[in-house]
C-alpha positions in Angstrom: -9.0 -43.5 -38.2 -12.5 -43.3 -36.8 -14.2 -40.1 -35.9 -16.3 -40.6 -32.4 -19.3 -38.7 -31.4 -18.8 -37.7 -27.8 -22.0 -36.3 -25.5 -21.7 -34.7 -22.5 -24.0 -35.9 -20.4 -25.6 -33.9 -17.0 -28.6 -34.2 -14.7 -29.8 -36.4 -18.0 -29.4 -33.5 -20.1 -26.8 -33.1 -23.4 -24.2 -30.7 -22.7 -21.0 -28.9 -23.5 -18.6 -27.9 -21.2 -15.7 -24.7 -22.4 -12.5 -25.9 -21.0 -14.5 -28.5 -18.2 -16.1 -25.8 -16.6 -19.3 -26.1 -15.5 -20.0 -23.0 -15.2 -20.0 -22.6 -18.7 -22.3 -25.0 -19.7 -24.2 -25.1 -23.3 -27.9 -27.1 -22.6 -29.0 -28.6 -25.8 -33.0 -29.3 -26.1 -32.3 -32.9 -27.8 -32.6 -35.7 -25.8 -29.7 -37.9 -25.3 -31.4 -41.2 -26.9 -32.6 -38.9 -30.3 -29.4 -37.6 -30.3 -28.0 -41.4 -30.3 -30.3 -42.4 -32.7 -29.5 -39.6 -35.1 -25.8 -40.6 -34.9 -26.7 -43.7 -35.3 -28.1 -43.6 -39.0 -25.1 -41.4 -39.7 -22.8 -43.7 -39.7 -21.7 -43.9 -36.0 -19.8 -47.2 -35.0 -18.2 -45.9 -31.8 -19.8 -42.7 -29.4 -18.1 -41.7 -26.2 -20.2 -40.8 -23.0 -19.0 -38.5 -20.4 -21.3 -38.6 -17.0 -20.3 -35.2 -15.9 -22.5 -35.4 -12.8 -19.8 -38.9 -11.6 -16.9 -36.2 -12.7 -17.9 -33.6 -10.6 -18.3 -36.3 -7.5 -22.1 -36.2 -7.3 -24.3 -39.9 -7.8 -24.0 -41.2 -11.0 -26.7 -41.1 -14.0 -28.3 -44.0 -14.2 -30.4 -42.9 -17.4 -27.9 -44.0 -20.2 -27.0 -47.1 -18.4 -28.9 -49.0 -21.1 -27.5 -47.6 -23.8 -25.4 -50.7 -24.7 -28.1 -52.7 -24.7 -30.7 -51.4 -26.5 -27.9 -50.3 -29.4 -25.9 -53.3 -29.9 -24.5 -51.9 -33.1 -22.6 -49.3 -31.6 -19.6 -49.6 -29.1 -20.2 -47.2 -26.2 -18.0 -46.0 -24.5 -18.2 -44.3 -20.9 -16.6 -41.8 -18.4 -17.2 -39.6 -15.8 -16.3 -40.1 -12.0 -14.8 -44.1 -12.1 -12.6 -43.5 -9.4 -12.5 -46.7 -8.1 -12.8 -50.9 -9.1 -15.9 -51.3 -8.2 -17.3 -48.1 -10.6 -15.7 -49.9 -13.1 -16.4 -53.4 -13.0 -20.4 -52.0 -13.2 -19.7 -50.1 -16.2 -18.3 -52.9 -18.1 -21.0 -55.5 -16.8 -23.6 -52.6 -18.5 -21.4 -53.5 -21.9 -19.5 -50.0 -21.8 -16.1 -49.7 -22.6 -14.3 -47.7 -18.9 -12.8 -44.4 -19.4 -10.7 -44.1 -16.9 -9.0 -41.1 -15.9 -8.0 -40.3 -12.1 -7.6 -43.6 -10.9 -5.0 -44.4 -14.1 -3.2 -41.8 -13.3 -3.1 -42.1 -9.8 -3.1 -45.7 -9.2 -2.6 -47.7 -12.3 -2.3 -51.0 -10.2 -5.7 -50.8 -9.4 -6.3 -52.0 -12.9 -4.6 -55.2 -13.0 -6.6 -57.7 -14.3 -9.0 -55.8 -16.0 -9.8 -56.6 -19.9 -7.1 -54.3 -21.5 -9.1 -54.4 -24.6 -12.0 -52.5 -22.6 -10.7 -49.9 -20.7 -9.2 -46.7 -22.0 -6.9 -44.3 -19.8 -8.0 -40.7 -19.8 -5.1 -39.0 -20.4 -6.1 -35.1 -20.1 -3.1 -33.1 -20.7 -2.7 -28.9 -19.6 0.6 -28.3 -20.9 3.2 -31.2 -20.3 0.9 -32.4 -17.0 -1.7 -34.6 -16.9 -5.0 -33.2 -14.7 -7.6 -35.1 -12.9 -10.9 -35.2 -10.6 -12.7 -33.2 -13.5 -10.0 -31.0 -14.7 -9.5 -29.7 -11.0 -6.2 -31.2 -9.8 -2.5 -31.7 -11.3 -1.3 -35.1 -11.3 1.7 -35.4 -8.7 3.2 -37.9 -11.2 5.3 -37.0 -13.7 3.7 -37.7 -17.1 6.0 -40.6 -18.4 5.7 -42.6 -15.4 2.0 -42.7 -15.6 2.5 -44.0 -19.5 4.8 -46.5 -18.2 3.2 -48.2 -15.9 -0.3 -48.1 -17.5 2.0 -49.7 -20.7 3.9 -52.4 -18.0 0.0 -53.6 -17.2 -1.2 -53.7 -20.6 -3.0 -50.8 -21.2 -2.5 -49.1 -24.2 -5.7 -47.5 -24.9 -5.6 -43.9 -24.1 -8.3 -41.1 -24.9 -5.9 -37.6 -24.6 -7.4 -34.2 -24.4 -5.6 -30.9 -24.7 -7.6 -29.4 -22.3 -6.9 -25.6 -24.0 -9.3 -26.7 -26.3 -11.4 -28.6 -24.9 -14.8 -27.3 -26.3 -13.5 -23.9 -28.4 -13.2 -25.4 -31.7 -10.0 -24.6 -32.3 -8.6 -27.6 -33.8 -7.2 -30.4 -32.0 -4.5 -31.0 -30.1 -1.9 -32.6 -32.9 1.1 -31.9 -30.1 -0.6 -34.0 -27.7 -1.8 -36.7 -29.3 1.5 -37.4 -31.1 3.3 -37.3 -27.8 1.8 -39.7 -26.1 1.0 -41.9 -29.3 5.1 -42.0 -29.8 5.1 -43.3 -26.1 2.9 -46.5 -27.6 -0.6 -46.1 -27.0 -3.6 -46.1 -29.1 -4.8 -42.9 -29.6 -8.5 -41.3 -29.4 -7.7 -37.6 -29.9 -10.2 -35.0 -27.9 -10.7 -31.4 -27.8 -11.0 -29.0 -30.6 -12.1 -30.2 -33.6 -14.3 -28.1 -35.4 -15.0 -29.6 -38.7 -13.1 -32.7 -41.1 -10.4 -31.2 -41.9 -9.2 -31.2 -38.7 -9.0 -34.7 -38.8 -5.8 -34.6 -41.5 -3.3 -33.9 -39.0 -4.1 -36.4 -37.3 -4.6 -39.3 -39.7 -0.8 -38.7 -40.4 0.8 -39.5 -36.6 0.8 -43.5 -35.9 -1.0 -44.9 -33.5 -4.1 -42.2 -33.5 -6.9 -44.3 -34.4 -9.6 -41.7 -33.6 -11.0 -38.0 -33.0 -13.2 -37.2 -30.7 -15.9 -34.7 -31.4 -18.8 -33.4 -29.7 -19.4 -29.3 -30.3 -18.8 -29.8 -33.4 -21.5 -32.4 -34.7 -24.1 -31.1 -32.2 -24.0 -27.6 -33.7 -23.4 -28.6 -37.9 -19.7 -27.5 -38.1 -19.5 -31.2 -38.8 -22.9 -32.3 -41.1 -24.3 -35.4 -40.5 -25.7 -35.8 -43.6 -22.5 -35.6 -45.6 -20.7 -38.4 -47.1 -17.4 -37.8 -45.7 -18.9 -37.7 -42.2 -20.4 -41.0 -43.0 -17.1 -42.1 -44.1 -15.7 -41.1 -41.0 -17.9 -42.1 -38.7 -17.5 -45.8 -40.1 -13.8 -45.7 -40.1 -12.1 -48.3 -38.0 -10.4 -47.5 -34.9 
């Protein structure tokens, strides 16, 4: 299992969000391409980018978009307000993986034909529902039938937050991410963690082949000069 840096991303700046709620928003004074960097001679294979600013339905950054192509010896992969084919087939074009989260769940058959290798469903889960448009809305679909049918088209990549905990450090969402792994996706597990050990849970449920983390390196509970961070970092997912 790999452990994945994730950075919030808004107006350009780094950023943490408590529970998706902008207005509790953390700034950090590191930019976004030190902070890559940094990561980078860590050990980072794989970082996760969330444009919060395309969440929250205002114009997309445009800052990061060359990310991909000025580190081509990490995978990126990117978030944040793809609510339609045309959002996505630009992020892919810029080399980014597509996080996909309200047009998944909403309308999965938007999606066919896209590489199933490169897009990931964001699967953001408040108790047994799945929520959309930046945490703001309950999915009128029931929860299995979204799995299904993203399964049926051949995607089986999923990135699943327990949005409880969702920027509080307090451990990851094991319930979660086993639930929708034993439905046959590929698991990145988000919200929560606060330091390594958090990550044993998880390396025991199939099919979770990553943990996301972003308080949690930003702020030291996870050091990025330890060996088992390395370790983790580097893991393959």
């Amino acid at each position: 299992m790999q452990l994945i840096p994730s950075m919030d991303l808004l107006q350009g700046r780094l950023v943490r969000l408590r529970h998706g709620d902008p207005q509790q928003a953390t700034f950090y004074d590191l930019t976004p391409e030190a902070w890559v960097v940094r990561l980078i001679a860590a050990g980072a294979r794989r970082i996760h980018l969330v444009d919060l600013d395309g969440a929250f339905g205002k114009s997309r950054q445009g800052a990061f978009t060359r990310f991909p192509e000025r580190f081509p010896e990490v995978r990126f992969q990117l978030g944040g307000g793809l609510r339609d084919r045309q959002a996505i087939e630009e992020v892919l074009g810029f080399g980014f993986d597509a996080v996909v989260g309200t047009l998944a769940v909403e309308q999965p058959t938007a999606l066919r034909g896209l590489p199933g290798d490169r897009i990931v469903a964001a699967l953001d889960l408040k108790g047994d529902r799945i929520v959309t448009r930046g945490w703001q809305s309950s999915s009128a679909c029931a929860s299995t039938d979204v799995f299904e049918a993203l399964l049926t088209l051949g995607f089986d990549r999923a990135l699943v937050t327990d949005v409880s905990r969702d920027g509080t450090l307090e451990g990851p969402g094991v319930e979660a991410a086993a639930w929708v792994a034993g439905e046959g996706f590929r698991v990145q597990a988000s919200g929560g963690v606060k330091d390594l050990s958090d990550l044993a849970p998880l390396t025991e449920i199939p099919g979770v082949v990553g943990a996301i983390s972003g308080k949690a390196l930003m702020e030291g509970f996870i050091p990025l000069d330890a060996p088992l961070t390395r370790a983790a970092l580097e893991g393959g997912a």
